[in-house]
C-alpha positions in Angstrom: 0.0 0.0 0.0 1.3 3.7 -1.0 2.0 6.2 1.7 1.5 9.7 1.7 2.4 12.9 2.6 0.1 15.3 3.3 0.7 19.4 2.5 -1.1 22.2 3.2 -0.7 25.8 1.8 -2.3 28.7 3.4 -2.7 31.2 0.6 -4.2 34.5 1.4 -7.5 33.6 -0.7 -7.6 30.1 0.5 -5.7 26.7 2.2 -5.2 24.4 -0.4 -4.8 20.8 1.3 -2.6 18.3 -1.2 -1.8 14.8 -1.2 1.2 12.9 -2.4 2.7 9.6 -2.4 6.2 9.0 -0.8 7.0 8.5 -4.6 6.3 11.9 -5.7 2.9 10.9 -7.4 0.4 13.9 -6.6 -2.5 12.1 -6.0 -5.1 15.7 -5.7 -5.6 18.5 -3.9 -8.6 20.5 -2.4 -8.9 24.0 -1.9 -11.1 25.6 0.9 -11.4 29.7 0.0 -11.2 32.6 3.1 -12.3 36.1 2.9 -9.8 39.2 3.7 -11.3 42.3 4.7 -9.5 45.6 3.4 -9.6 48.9 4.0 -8.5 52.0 5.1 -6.6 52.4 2.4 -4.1 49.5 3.1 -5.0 47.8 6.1 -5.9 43.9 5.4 -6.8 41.2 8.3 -8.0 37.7 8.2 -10.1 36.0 10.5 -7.2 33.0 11.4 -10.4 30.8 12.6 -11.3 31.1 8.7 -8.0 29.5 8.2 -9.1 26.4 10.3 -12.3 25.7 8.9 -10.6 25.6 5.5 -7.7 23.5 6.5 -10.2 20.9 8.3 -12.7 21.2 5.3 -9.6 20.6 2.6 -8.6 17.6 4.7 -11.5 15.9 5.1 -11.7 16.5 1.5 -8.5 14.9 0.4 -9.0 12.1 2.6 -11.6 10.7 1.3 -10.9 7.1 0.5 -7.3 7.0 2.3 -6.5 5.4 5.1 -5.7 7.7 7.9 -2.8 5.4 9.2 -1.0 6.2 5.5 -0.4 9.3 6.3 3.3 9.9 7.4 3.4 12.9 8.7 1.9 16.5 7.9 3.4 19.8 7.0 2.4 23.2 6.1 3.8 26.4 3.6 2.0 29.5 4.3 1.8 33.4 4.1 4.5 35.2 5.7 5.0 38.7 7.3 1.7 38.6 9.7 0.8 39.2 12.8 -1.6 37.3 14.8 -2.3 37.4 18.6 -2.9 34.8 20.9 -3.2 33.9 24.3 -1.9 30.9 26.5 -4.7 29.0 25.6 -3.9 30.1 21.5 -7.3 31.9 21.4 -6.8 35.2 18.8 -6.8 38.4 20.4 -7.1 40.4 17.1 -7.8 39.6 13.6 -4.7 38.4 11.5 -3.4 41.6 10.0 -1.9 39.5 7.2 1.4 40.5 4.9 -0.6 42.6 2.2 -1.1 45.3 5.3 0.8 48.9 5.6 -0.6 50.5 8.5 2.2 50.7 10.5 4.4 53.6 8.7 4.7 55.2 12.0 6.3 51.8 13.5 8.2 51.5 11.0 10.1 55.1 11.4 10.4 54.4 14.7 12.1 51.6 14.4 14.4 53.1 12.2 15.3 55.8 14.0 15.9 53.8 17.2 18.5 51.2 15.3 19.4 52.7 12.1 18.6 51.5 8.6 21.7 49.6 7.9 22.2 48.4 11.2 18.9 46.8 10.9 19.2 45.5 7.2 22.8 43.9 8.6 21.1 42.2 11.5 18.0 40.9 10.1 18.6 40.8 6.3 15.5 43.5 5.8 14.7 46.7 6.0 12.4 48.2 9.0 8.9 47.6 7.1 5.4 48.2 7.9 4.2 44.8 6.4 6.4 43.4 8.9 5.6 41.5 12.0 6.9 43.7 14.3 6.0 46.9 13.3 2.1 45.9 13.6 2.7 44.4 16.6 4.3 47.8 17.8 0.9 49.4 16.0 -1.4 47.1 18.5 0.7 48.6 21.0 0.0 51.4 20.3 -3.8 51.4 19.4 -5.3 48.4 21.3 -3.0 48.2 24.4 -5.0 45.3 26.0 -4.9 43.3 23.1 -0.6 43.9 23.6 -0.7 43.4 27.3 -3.2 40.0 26.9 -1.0 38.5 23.7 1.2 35.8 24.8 3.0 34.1 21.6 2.5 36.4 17.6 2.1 33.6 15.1 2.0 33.4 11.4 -0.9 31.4 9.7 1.1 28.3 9.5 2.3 28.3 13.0 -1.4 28.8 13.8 -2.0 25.9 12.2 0.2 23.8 13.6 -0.7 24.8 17.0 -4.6 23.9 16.0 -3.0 20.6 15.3 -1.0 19.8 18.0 -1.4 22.6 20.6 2.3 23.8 20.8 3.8 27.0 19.9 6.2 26.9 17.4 7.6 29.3 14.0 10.7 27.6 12.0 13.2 30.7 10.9 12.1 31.0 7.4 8.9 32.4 9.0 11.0 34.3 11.7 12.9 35.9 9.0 10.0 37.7 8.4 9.0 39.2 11.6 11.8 41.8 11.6 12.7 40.9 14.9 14.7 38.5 13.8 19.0 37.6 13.7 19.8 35.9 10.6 23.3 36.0 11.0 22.8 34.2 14.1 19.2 32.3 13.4 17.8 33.6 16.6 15.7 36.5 18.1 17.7 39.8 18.3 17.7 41.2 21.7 19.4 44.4 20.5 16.1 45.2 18.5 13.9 44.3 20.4 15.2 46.0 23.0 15.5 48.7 21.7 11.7 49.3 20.9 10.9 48.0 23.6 8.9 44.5 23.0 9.6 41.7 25.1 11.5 38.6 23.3 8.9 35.6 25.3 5.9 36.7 22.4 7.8 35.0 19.9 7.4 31.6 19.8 10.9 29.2 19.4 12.0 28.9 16.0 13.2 25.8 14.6 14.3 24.2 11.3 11.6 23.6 9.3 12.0 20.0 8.9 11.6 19.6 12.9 8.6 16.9 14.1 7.0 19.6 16.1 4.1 17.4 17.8 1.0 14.9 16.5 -2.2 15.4 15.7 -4.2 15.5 19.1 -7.5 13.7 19.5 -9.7 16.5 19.2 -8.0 17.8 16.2 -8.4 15.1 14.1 -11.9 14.2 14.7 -12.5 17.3 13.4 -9.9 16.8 10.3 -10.1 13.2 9.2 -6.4 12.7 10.3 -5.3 9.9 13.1 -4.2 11.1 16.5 -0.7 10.8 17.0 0.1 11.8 12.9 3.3 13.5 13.3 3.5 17.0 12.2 6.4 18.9 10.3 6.8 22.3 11.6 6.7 23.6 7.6 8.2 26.7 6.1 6.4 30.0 5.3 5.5 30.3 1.1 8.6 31.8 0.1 11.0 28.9 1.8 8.7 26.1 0.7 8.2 27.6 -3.0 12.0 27.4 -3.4 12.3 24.2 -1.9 9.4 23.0 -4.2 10.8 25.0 -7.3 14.1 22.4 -6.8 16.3 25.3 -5.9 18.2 23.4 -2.8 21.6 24.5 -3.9 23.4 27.5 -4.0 22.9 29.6 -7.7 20.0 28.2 -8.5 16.9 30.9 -9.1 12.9 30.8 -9.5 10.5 33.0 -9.8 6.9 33.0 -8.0 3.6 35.0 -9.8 1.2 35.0 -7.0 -0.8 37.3 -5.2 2.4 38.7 -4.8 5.0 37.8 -7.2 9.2 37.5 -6.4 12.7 36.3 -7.7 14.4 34.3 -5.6 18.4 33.4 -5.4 19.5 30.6 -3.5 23.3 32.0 -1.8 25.2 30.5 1.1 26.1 33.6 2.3 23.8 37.0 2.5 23.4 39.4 -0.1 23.4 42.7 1.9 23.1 45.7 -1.2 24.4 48.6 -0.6 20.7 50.2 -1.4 18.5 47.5 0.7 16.9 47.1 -1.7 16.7 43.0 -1.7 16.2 40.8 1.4 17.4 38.0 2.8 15.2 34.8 4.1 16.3 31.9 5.8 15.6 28.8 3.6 13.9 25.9 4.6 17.5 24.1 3.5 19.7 24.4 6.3 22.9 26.2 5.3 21.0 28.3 2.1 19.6 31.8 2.1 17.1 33.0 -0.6 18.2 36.5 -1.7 14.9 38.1 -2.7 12.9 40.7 -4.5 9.3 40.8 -3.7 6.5 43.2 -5.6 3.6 43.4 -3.7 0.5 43.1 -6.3 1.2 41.1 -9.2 -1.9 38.5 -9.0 -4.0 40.9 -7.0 -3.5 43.4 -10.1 -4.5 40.5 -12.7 -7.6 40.2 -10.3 -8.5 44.0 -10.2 -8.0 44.1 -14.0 -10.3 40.9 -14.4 -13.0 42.3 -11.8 -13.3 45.9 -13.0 -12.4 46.3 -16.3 -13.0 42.5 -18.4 -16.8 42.8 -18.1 -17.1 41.5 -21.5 -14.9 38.9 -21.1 -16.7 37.4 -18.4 -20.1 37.7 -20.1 -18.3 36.0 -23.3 -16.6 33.3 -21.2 -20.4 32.0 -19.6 -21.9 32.4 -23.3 -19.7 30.0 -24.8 -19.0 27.9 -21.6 -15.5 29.1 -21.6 -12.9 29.8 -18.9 -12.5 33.4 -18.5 -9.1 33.5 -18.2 -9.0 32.0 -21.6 -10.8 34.9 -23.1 -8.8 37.4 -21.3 -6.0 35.6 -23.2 -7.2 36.6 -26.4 -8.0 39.9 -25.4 -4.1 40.3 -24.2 -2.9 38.4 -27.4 -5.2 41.1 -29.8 -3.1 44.0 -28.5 0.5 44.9 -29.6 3.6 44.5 -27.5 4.0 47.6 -25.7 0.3 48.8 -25.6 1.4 52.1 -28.2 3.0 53.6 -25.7 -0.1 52.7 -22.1 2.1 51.1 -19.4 0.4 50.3 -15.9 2.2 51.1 -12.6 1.5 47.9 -10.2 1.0 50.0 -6.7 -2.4 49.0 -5.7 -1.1 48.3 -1.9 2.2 50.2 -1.9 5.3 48.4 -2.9 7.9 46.4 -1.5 11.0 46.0 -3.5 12.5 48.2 -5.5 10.4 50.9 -4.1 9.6 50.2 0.0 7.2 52.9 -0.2 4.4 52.4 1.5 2.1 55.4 -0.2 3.1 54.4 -4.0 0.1 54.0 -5.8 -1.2 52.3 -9.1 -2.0 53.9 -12.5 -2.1 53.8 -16.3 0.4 56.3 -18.0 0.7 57.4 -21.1 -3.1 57.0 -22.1 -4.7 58.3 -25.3 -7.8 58.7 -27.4 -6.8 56.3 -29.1 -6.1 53.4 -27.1 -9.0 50.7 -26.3 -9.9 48.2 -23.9 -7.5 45.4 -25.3 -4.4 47.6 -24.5 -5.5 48.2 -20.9 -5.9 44.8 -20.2 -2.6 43.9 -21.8 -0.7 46.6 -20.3 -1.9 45.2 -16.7 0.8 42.1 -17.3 3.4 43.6 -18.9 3.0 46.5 -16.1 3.5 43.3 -13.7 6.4 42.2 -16.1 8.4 45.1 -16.4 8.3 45.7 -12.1 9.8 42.0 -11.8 12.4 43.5 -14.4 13.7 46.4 -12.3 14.0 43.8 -9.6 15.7 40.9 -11.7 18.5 44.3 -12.7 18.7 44.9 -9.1 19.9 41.2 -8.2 22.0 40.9 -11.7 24.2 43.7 -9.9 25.2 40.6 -7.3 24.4 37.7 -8.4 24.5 36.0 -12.0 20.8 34.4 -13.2 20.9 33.4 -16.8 17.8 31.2 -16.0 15.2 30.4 -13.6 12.4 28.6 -12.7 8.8 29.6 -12.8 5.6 28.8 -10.9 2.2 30.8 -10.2 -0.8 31.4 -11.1 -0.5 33.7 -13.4 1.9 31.2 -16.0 -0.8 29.3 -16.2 -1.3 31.4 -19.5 0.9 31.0 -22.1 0.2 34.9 -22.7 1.2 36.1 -19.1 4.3 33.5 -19.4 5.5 34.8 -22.8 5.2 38.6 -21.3 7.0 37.5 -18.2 9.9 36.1 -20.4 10.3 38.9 -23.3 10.0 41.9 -20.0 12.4 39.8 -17.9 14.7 38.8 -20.8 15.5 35.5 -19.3 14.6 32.1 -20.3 12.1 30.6 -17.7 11.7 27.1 -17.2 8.3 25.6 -16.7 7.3 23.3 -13.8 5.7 20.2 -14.3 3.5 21.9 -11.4 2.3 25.3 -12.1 0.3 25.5 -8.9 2.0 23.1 -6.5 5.2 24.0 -5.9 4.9 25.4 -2.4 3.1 22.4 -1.9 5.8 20.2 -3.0 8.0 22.1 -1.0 5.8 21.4 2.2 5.7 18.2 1.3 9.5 17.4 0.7 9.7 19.2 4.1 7.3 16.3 5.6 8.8 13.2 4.4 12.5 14.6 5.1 11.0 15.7 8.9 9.6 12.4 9.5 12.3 9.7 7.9 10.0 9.0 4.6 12.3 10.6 2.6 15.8 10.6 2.3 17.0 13.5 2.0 15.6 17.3 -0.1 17.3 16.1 -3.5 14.2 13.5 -3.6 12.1 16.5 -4.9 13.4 15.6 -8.1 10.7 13.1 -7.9 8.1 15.4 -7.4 9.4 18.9 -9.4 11.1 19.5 -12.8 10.3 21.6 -15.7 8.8 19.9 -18.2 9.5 22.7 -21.0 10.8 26.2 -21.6 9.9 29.5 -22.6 12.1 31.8 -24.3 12.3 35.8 -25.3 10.9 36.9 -28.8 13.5 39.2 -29.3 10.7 41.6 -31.5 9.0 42.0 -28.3 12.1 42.3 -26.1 13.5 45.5 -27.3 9.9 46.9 -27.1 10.3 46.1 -23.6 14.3 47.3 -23.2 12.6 50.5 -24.3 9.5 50.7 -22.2 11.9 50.0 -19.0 13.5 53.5 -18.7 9.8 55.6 -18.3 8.6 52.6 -16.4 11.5 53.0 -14.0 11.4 56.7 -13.5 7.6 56.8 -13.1 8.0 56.2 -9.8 10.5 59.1 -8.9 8.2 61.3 -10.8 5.1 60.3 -9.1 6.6 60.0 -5.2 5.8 63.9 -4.5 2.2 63.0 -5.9 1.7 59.6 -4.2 2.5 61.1 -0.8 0.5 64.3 -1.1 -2.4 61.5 -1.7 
């Protein structure tokens, strides 16, 4: 009889629950969909019991017709960057105010002014953020003080997760990495920051490596999931760790790039990659020994979505017609338009931006609009907008790091016309996963069997991720791009004075 390994992925739309064989055979996957409420301009929260519910609903799901006692151990990938309150007994204090939230500019200048930029970016391999842990913990300090005196441990969703499991408080340092309060030169919490704003070091829960067997299932638990008590559970990584992990990146040099909700580049080093304009980042990977040097935008997918929401109308309406998948149709719509829009580019900024610009006040727009221009070349210049942001990040790294190739996964290269964009903007040959969806799984999965003896060792995801083909720049389309880089670029300097004022 096969035995599994079972991943889940907490997404910030929805926990998608997969099964696998020890083999690397994906046997299917279930996906249980969450709300997130936003407002305010940029705040975002989740309701982390929503999380639950869709993890035990996407179980229950996947294990229908598998033998609970099969399962070798469990392990989870999830959204990084939040900021969730608990108490001793784990009840939340406060909504989740997830990664996609910028409320906490003040925090965030506080913190800098109380450690110093570079200092910081030196200790913890980021800059002082508002869509980081610790400055919206500092925020609830600020605006809910008995919500800050009642929190005992801050999780992220997949540490809630495990918790909900098992009932122990755990983060591995993939996860910590993104809390800002965090030593990556020394993979534990920095007392020197957190000093020095004053939070105490006991909310954190311990990290660990993400391959560690941080509990079982407990009886209660998996009544209400379909799993056995006593399933051991793998502590996990946060998406980024277990995206390169599942992308087959588990050596140094080796690069992928995720288009998500967010979209980033990531570059596997054994040593940090500390720019002199901190601009990149640096995360712990779920590989011991590896860091991922990253670039992150901020709204690549949730820009696709606001596209397809408010301006593909038709699309949609054509798509149910003809019993048609509307992101088909957008497709065509894309593929009607010319390369380079005549001259309408989009600016991605719908929730501020994280790399290159760190600005939490940046906003979105269309430049460069005419009379002229129609409805295909605003949908088209949505992607390449998307494209040409991973481009200025992609020239950032290329300053330290060679990538002549990398990997890609996401959503959005699910569509040959978002994937041929992505390659003639970025210039780069991309090679395309077996899985387009299912990498952070894969990653969460490799990270189960290696925790709990199944597998080997990480070089057995070969047996579960490879690319299975390649896309490369159309060199017509590429210098359109080359060209359209500089005003893309410089948009942003031009518009700062504007975007603040707003």
């Amino acid at each position: 009889m096969p035995k599994y390994l079972l991943a889940h992925d907490l997404g910030t739309s929805g926990n998608k629950a997969t099964l696998f064989t020890t083999d690397g055979t994906l046997v299917g996957s279930s996906v249980s969909s969450y709300g997130t409420k936003y407002y305010h301009d940029n705040w975002a929260e989740q309701n982390p019991e929503d999380w639950w519910k869709a993890v035990c609903a996407s179980t229950r799901s996947m294990m229908k017709g598998i033998n609970p006692e099969d399962i070798c151990a469990v392990a989870f990938s999830g959204q990084m960057m939040g900021c969730l309150c608990v108490d001793r007994k784990g009840t939340p204090l406060f909504p989740s105010i997830i990664w996609a939230d910028m409320r906490a500019q003040k925090e965030e200048q506080e913190i800098r002014e109380k450690i110093g930029a570079r200092n910081f970016f030196e200790t913890t391999g980021h800059r002082p953020g508002a869509s980081y842990s610790l400055a919206k913990f500092m925020w609830l300090r600020e605006h809910y003080p008995d919500v800050y005196r009642s929190t005992y441990k801050i999780l992220n969703a997949k540490d809630y997760m495990v918790f909900k499991l098992t009932g122990q408080f755990y983060t591995d340092y993939s996860d910590a990495t993104g809390t800002n309060a965090f030593d990556i030169r020394r993979f534990e919490w920095s007392d020197h920051i957190l000093e020095a704003v004053g939070i105490p070091r006991e909310v954190f829960p311990e990290a660990v490596e993400s391959t560690r067997v941080v509990g079982e299932v407990t009886k209660e638990a998996g009544e209400l999931c379909g799993l056995k008590a006593g399933t051991p559970v793998v502590m996990g990584a946060g998406d980024g760790g277990c995206g390169a992990l599942g992308a087959g990146c588990i050596k140094s040099d080796m690069t992928y790039c995720c288009m998500g909700t967010s979209a980033w580049i990531a570059h596997m080093s054994d040593k940090l990659v500390l720019d002199d304009d901190m601009k990149l980042v640096n995360w712990a990977h779920a590989v011991p020994g590896l860091v991922s040097v990253n670039g992150t935008m901020q709204c690549a997918g949730t820009s696709y979505k606001w596209m397809k929401d408010n301006l593909c109308q038709e699309e949609c309406q054509k798509a149910q017609q003809q019993g048609r998948s509307i992101y088909e149709v957008i497709d065509e719509t894309i593929e009607s338009a010319a390369p380079g829009c005549n001259g309408l580019y989009y600016v991605p900024y719908l929730c501020g931006e994280r790399c290159p610009r760190w600005d939490a006040y940046a906003k979105g727009g269309f430049y460069g609009l005419k009379m002229e221009h129609t409805h295909k070349e605003m949908v088209r210049s949505v992607v390449e907008g998307i494209g040409l942001n991973m481009r200025v990040i992609l020239d950032i790294m290329r300053r330290y790091v060679r990538i002549d190739h990398m990997s890609v996964m996401g959503g959005l290269v699910r569509s040959k016309a978002n994937l041929q964009i992505l390659a003639d903007t970025l210039n780069t040959e991309l090679g395309i996963l077996n899985y387009y969806d299912e990498a952070t799984s894969v990653g969460a999965a490799v990270l189960a069997g290696v925790g709990s003896g199944a597998l080997k060792g990480f070089e057995e995801v070969d047996k579960f991720s490879w690319n299975v083909d390649f896309c490369k720049p159309n060199p017509d389309n590429r210098a359109v791009y080359d060209k359209m880089l500089s005003f893309f670029d410089k948009t942003y300097d031009l518009m700062k004075p504007i975007y603040d004022a707003l």
